[in-house]
N, C-alpha and C positions, 0 to 999 in steps of 0.2 A: 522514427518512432517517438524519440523526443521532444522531436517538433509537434510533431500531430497531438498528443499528449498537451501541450503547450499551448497549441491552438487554441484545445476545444476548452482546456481551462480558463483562457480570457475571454472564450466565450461568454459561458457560464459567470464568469464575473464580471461582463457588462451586462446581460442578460437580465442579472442580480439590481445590479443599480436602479436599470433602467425603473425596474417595479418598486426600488427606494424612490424613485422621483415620484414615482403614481400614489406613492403613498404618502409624500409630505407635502402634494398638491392636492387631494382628499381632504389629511385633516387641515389644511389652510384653509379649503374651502367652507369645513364645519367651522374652525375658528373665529371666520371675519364675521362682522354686525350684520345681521337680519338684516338691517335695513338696506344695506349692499345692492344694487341694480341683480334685479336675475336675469332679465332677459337677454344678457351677455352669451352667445355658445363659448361656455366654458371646455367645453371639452377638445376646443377645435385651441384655445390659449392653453391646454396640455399637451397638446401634439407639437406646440412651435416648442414650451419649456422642453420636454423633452429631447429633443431636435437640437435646439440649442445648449442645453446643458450636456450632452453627452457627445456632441461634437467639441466642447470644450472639455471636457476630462481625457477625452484624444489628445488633444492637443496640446495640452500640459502631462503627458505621459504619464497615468494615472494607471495605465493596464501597463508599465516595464515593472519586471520584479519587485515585491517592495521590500521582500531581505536584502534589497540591495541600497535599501536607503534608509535614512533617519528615520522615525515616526517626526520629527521634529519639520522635517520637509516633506514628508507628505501631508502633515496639518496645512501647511504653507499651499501645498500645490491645491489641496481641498477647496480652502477658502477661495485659492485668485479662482480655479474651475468655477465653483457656482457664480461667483459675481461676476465674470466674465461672461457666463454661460447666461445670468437673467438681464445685465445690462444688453445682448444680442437679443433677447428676449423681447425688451423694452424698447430694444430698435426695430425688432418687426413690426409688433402691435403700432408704431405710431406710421412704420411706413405702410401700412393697411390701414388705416385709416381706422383704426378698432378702435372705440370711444368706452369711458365709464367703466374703463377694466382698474379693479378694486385693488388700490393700493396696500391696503393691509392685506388681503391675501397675495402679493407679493412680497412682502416682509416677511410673513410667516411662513411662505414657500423657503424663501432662503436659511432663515433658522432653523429650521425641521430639516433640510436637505442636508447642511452643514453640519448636524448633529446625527442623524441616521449616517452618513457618509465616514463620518469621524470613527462612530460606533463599530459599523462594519468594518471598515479598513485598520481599525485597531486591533479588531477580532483575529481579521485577516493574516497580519502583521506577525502577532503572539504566535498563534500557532505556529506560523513558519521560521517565526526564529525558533521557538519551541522544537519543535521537529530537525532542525539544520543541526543541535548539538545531540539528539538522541541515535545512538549509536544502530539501534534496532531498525531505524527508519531509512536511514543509508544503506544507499548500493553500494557495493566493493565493486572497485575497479581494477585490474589487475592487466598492466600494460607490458604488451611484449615490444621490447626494440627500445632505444635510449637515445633517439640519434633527433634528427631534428623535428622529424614527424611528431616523435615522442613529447618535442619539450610543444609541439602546436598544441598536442592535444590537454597536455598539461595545462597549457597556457588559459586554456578555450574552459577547461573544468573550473579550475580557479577562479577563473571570471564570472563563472557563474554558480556560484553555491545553492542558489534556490532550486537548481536542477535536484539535488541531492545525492550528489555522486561524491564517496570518499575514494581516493586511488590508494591502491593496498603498498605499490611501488613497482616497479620495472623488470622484465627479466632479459636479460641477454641472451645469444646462443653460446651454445656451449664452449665454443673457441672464444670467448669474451669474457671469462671467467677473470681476466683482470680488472673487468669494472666494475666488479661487485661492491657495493658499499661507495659508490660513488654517486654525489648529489647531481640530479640531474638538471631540475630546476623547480622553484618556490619549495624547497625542502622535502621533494620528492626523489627518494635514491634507485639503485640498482638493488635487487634486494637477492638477484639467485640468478640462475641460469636455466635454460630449459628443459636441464638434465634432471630439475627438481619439478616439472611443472605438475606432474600426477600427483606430488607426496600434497604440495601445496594446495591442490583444488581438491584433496580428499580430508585436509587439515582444518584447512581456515573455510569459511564462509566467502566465498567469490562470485560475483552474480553476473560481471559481463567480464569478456576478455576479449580487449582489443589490440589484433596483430598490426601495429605502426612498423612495418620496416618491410621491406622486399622479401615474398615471401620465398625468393630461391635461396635466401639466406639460412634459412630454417630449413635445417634436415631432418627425413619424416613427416613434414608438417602435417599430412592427409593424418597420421595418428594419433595427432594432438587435438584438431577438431574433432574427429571422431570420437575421443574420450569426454571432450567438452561436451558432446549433445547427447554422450549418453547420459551423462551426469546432470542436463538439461539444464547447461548454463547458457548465457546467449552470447554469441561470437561475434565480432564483428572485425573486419577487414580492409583497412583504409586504401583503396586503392593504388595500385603501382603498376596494372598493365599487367603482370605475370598470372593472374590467378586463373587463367587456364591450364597452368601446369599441374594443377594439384587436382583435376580432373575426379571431384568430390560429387559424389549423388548422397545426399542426405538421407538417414533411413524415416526419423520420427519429424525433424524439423524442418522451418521452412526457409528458403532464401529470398532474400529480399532486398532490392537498393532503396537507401535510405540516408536518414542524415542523423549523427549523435553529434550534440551543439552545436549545427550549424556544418559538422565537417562530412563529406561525403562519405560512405561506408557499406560494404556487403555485410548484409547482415545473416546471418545462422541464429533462428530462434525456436527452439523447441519447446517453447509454452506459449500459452493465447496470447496472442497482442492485439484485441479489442482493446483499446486504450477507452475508450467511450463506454463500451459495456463494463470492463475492470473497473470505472470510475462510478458508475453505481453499483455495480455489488459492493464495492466500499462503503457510500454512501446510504446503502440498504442495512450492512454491516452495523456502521454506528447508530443509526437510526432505533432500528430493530433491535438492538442491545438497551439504549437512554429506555425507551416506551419499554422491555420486556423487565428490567429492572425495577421500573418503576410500580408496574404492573406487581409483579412478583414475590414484591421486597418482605409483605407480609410473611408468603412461604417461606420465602429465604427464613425469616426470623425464627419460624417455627421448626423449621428443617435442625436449624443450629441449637436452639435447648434443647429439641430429640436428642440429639449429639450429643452434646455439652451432661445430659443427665441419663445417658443411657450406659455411656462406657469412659474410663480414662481418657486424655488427650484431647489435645487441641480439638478445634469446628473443623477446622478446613487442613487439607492434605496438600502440600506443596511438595513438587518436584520439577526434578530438570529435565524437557524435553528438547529436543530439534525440531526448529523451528525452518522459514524461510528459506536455501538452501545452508541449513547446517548451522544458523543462527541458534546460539541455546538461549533459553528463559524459564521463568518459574510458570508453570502450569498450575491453577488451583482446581481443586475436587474438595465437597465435601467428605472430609473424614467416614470409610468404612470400615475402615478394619482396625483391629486392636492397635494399642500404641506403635507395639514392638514388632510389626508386622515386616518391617523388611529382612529383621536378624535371622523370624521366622523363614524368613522365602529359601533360605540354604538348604532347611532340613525338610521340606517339602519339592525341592527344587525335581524330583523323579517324577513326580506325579503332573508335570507338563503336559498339556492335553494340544496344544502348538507345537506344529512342528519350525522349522527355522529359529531366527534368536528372539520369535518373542516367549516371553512367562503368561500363561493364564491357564485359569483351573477353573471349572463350572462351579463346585460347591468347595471352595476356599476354606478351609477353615481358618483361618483368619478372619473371615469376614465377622461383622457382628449384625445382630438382628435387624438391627434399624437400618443397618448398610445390605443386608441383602433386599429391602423394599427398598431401598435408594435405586442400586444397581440394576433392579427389575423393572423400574420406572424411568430409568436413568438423569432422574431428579440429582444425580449428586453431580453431575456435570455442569449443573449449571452457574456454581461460580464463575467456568470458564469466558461468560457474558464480559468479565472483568480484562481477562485476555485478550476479548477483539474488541472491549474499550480502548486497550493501548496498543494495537494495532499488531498484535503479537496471535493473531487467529483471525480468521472468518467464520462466519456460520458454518458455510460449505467448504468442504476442502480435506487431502487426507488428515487421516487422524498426527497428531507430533507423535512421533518414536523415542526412545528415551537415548541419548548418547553412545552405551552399551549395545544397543539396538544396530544403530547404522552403524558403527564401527567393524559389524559383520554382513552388511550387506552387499550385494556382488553391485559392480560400478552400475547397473543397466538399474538397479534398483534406487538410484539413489536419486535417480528423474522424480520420483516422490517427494523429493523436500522441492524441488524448484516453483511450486505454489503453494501459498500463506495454506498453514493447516487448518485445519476447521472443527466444530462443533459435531458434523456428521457429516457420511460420506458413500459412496457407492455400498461400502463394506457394510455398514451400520444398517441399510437395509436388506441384505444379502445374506445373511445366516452367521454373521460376525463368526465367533470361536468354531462354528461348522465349516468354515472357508479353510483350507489349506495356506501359507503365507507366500507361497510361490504365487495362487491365484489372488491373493487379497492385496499384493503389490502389481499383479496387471490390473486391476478394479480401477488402481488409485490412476494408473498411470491411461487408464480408458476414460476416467473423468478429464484428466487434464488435457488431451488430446479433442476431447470433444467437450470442450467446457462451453456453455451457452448460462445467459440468466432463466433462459428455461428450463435448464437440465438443473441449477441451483433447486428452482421453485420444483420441480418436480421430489429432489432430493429431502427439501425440506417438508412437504404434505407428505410421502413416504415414513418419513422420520417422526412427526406428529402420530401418524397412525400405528408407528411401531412402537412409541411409547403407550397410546392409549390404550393397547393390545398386552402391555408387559413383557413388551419382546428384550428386554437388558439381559444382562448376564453379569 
């Protein structure tokens, strides 16, 4: 899944290039003197630049990781690329016998490549060291066994940080309780045993679990995967030849052979692994947020002196949801309800129109005037655009629950964090506070099973018409 993942991403960034080349052979072509020979087929002298410049940025490994190297050396590998890539250039056109090919737009090819190349790969660059220190964007790793498999795979994560994989640390079996707190390797310890392994994947944020050690060593194991994929984290199991023993039929997820960095692996995945389609709903994600922001920003402004000159307190309403499996962050909402509305929620707390551990009331009184036409338009959600700015939502996706929330929810329920929450969701077109929460956690968890980019776009034209209708609450 990593690999694949991997692929399609170097794809996409030669793919990217390719059209920097087309573009800094364009404007060379406007740049050079009028007087320039036209009758040249220039187009057939972008076919070799191409050809040869991008056989050169192979070649000087220009698609290996670039978190994994200086910006200071891949300036270095830029430069040799293009000038290696149009001196090959300038060896075809003369072993073709091509005549009166315009030397200033060959000069100008290479500074404009040079500098597009630079630009992007700078971009490139920032982000991914950007993203490798933020906490949010990391996967937890949470490895069972200490033994030598353990320090491979260790070894294998290490080496590659652009993967984006942090390891949470190791657990033993139960009979190993003396390794605990022992470093295993690059500062990665034993951290528990498996006698802890439910308290731990209902605690902390864990997004893959992989079993490195012979799985006859592990007793019970068939009921520690079973908790993993109701909890719908992804499992995976480095092979040892034994795992016919555990004689496992999955109920929700799928099994899969496959490779995490390179190391071979059974995989147990009970959420979409379209790596290709997940990579543009991302892409759609931030997209759709930049334009809906910019689009918007007026309202925004005017939504907030409503606010600001309607009632006491802050514009915008901050809380802490769960996020990605069980990741918390600040959710923003435009402010609806009076300041003191949470002290309120104890002495109201009877009139719960929800059953399970969520809180909601149709007519709040908390709410204030401007925030009940918020709520009915559900105009005040949309700070949350800010949210899947920093990658802490998606448009589509269940809604974040609040801490107190999943702290009560039964383990089959908790397959609802294991994808990015969103903007709106099965629920949000389906009768929201009319849903029962037993059926509005199978909604979430019928998206995630059937998740497509079509079932998004149907989700969000749905959601457009439920706003323009005043379906909020």
């Amino acid at each position: 899944m990593v690999d694949e993942k991997s692929v399609f991403l170097v794809g996409i960034h030669q793919l990217f290039d390719l059209l920097l080349m087309i573009l800094a052979f364009k404007l060379a072509f406007f740049l050079r003197k009028p007087a320039e020979n036209l009758e040249i087929n220039y187009t057939f002298i972008l076919l070799l630049a191409l050809i040869c410049c991008h056989a050169s940025l192979r070649f000087y490994g220009m698609y290996a990781p670039l978190a994994n190297q200086s910006f200071l050396r891949i300036t270095s590998k830029i430069i040799k690329s293009v000038l290696t890539g149009t001196a090959a250039l300038i060896f075809l056109i003369y072993l073709l016998h091509v005549t009166d090919v315009s030397r200033l737009l060959i000069g100008y090819f290479v500074l404009l490549l040079i500098f597009f190349l630079l630009a992007e790969k700078g971009l490139i660059y920032s982000l991914v060291t950007y993203n490798r220190h933020r906490e949010y964007v990391l996967r937890t790793v949470l490895i069972i066994g200490s033994r030598s498999r353990s320090i491979d795979l260790i070894s294998q994560i290490k080496q590659n940080p652009e993967a984006g994989y942090r390891i949470r640390g190791c657990l033993e079996t139960t009979d190993q309780g003396d390794r605990v707190g022992l470093e295993i390797c690059n500062g990665v310890t034993v951290i528990d045993t498996m006698e802890n392994f439910d308290k731990i994947l209902l605690q902390e944020a864990i997004d893959e679990i992989i079993f490195a050690l012979p799985l006859k060593k592990v007793d019970n194991i068939r009921d520690y995967i079973v908790f993993a994929e109701q909890m719908g984290i992804n499992v995976h199991i480095m092979p040892d030849f034994q795992i016919q023993q555990i004689q496992y039929r999955p109920e929700t997820g799928k099994l899969s052979l496959s490779h995490f960095l390179h190391l071979p692996t059974l995989t147990l995945s009970s959420t979409p692994s379209h790596d290709t389609a997940l990579f543009i709903k991302a892409v759609i994600d931030y997209a759709a947020c930049i334009i809906g922001i910019l689009i918007l920003s007026p309202l925004l402004i005017f939504i907030a002196i409503c606010i600001k000159n309607t009632s006491r307190g802050p514009v915008f309403f901050t809380q802490t949801r769960c996020g990605l499996n069980g990741r918390q962050f600040s959710m923003y909402k435009f402010r609806t309800m009076v300041e003191n509305a949470e002290e309120l929620k104890v002495e109201i707390a009877s009139a719960n129109e929800m059953d399970g551990p969520v809180f909601k009331i149709k007519d709040d009184p908390r709410v204030t005037r401007i925030g009940r036409l918020l709520r009915k338009t559900s105009l005040d959600e949309l700070p949350q655009l800010f949210n899947i700015l920093k990658g802490e939502m998606s448009l589509v996706g269940p809604r974040p629950p609040l801490p107190e929330e999943v702290a009560q929810y039964d383990i089959w329920q908790r397959r609802r964090l294991s994808m990015k929450p969103g903007l709106t969701c099965i629920w949000q077109v389906n009768g929201r506070n009319g849903v029962s929460f037993e059926d509005w956690m199978k909604m979430d968890l019928e998206y995630i099973d059937n998740w497509s980019l079509l079932l998004d776009f149907k989700l969000l034209f749905l959601t457009i018409k439920e706003v323009l209708l005043g379906g909020g609450h």
